[in-house]
C-alpha positions as CSV (number, residue, x, y, z in Angstrom):
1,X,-97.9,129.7,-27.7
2,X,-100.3,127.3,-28.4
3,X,-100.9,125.0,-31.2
4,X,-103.2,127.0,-33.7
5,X,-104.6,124.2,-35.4
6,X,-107.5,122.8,-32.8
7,X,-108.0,119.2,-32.5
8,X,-111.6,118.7,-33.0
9,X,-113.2,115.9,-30.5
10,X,-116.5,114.5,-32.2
11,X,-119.1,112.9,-30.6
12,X,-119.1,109.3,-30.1
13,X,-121.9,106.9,-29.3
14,X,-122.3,106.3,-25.9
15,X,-121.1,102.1,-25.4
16,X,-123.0,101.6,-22.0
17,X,-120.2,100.2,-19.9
18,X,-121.2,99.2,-16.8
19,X,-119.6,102.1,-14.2
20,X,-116.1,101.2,-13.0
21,X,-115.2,99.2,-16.1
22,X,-112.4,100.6,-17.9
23,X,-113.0,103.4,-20.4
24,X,-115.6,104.7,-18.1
25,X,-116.5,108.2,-19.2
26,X,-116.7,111.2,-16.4
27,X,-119.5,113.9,-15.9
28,X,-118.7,117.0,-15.6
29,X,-121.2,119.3,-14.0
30,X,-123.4,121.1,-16.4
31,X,-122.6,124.6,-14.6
32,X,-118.7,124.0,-15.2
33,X,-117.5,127.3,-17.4
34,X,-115.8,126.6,-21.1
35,X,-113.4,129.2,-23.1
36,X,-114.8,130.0,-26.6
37,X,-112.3,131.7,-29.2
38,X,-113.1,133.6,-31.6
39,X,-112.1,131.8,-35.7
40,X,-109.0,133.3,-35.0
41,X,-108.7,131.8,-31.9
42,X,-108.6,135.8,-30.0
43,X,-111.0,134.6,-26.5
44,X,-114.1,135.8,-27.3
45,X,-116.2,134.8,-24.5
46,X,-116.9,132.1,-21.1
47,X,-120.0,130.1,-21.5
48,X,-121.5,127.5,-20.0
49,X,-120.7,124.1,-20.6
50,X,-124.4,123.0,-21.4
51,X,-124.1,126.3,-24.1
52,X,-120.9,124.7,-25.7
53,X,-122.2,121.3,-26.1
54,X,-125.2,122.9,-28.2
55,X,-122.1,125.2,-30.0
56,X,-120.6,121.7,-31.0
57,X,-123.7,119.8,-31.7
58,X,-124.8,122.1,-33.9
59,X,-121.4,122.6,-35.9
60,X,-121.4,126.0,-34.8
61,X,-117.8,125.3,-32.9
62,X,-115.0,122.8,-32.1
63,X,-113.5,121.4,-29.1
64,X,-110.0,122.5,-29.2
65,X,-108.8,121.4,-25.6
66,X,-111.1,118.7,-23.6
67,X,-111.9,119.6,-20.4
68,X,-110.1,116.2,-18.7
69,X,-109.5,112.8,-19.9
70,X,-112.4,110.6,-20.1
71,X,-114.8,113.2,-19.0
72,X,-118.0,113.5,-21.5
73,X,-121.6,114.5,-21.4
74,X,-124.3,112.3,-22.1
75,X,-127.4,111.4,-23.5
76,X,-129.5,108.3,-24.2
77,X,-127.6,107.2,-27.4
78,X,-124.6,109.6,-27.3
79,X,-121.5,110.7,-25.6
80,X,-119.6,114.0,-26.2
81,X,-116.5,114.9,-25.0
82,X,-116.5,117.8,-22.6
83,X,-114.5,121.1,-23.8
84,X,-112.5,123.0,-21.9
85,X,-111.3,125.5,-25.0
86,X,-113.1,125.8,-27.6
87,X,-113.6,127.9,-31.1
88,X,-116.1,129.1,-33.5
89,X,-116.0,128.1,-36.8
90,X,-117.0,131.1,-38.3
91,X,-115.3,134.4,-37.6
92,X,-117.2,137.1,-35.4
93,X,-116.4,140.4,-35.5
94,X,-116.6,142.2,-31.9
95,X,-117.2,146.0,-31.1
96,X,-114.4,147.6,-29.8
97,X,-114.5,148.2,-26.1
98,X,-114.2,152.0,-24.8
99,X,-113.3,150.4,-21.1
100,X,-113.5,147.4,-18.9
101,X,-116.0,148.4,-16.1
102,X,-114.4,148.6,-13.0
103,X,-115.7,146.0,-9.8
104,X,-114.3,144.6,-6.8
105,X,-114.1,141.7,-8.0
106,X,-112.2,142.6,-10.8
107,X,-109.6,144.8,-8.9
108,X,-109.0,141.6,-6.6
109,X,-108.5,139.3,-10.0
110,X,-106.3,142.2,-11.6
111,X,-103.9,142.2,-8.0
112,X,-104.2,138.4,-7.7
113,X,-105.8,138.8,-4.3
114,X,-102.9,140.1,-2.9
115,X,-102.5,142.6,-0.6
116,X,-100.9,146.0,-2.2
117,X,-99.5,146.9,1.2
118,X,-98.3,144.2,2.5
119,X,-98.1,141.0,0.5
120,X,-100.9,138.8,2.3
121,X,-104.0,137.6,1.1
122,X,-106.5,140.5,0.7
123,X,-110.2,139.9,0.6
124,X,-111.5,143.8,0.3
125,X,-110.5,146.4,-1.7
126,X,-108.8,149.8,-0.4
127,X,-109.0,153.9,-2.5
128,X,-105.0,154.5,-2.7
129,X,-106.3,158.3,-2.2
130,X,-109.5,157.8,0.6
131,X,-112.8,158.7,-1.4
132,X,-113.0,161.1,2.1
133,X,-109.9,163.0,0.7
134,X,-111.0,163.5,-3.1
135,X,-109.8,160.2,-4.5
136,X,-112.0,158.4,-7.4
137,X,-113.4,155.1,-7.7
138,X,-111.5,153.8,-10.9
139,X,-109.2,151.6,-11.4
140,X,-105.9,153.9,-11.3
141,X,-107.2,154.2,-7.2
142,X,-107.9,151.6,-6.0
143,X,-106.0,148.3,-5.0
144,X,-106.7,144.8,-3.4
145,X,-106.2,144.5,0.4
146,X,-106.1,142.7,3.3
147,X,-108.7,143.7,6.0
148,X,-105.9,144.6,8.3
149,X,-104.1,146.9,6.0
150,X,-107.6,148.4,5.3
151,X,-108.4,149.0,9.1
152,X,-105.0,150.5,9.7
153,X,-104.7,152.6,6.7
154,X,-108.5,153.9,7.0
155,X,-109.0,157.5,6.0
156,X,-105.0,158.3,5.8
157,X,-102.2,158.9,2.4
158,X,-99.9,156.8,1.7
159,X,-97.2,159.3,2.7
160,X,-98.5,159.8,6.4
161,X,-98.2,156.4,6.8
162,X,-94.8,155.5,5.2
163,X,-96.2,153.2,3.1
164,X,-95.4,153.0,-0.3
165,X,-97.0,150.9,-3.6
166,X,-94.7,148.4,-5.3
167,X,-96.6,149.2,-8.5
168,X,-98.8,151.6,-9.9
169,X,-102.7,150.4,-9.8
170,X,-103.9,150.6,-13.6
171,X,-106.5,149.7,-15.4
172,X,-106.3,146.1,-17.0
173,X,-105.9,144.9,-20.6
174,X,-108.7,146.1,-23.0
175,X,-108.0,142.9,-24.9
176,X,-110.2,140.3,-24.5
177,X,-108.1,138.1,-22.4
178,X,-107.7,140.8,-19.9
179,X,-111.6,141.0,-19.7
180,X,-112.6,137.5,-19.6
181,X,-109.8,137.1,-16.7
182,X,-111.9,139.7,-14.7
183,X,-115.2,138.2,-15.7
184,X,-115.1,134.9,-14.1
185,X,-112.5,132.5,-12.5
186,X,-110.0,131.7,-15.4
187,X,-109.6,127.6,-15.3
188,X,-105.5,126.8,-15.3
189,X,-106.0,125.2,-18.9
190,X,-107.2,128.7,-20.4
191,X,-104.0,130.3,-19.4
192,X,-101.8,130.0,-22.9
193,X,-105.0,131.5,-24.6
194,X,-105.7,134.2,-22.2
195,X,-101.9,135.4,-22.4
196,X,-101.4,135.2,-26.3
197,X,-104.5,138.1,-26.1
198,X,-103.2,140.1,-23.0
């Protein structure tokens, strides 16, 4: 679990070393993706790191993790550390959500890009029950697949085939973590926060 007190990076002036010196502080591109928790540190949300460093300039959040050593963003006279996890200082209170919508990008996330059937990496979705034969497009239907499984199994049941499911397809977490994970590529650092919410 991790520590629930955040340590809070401030911004530092920038020195001017010359590049290669030691000390030298790293870009990070200003597309790369940040965590942002809630006040009580529930993920809330995945924004952009240019969005965060406006969060934390204007005391509107905290850096609670830094992206890597060293690496910062930069301006004429000032350098601030890039976040990788960060919170809000104030509490936000979020609507409850009825469902997570269901995509193929999310089933593949859910499954881990791993083939249902058998194992391998899958890069296309499968309908357990073919759409053909009555089955639905939800999550309880469909599951991650290789293109090879997908070709074989085509319009055909499980039980015609012999094949069998080592789990039960279901719809993910309704908690936050479980929809941020679907949302976007979750960074390795994010992990301890995303599973305290699953």
């Amino acid at each position: 679990m991790p520590d629930r007190q955040p340590q809070v990076l401030a911004a530092v002036p920038d020195t001017g070393g010359a590049a290669g010196e030691a000390g030298e502080v790293t870009s990070l591109p200003p597309g790369s993706r940040v965590l942002l928790l809630n006040a009580s540190f529930e993920p809330l949300a995945v924004v952009t790191a240019k969005r965060a460093i406006v969060l934390m300039l204007s005391g509107k959040a905290e850096c609670v993790q830094a992206a890597l050593e060293g690496a910062a963003f930069h301006s004429e006279n000032l350098t601030v550390p890039a976040p990788s996890v960060m919170r809000l200082s104030r509490y936000v209170r979020v609507p409850y959500r009825r469902a997570v919508p269901m995509t193929r990008a999310g089933v593949l996330r859910r499954d881990l890009r791993r083939c249902a059937y058998c194992g391998k990496k899958a890069d296309t979705i499968d309908h357990v029950i073919p759409r053909s034969r009555g089955g639905a497009h939800s999550w309880e239907n469909c599951v991650a697949a290789c293109k090879a499984c997908n070709s074989k199994k085509a319009d055909k049941l499980l039980d015609e085939l012999g094949w069998t499911l080592e789990k039960a397809p279901k719809p993910p977490n309704r908690a936050a973590g479980g929809v941020l994970v679907l949302a976007v590529e979750p960074h390795p650092a994010w992990e301890p926060w995303l599973s305290e919410a699953a």
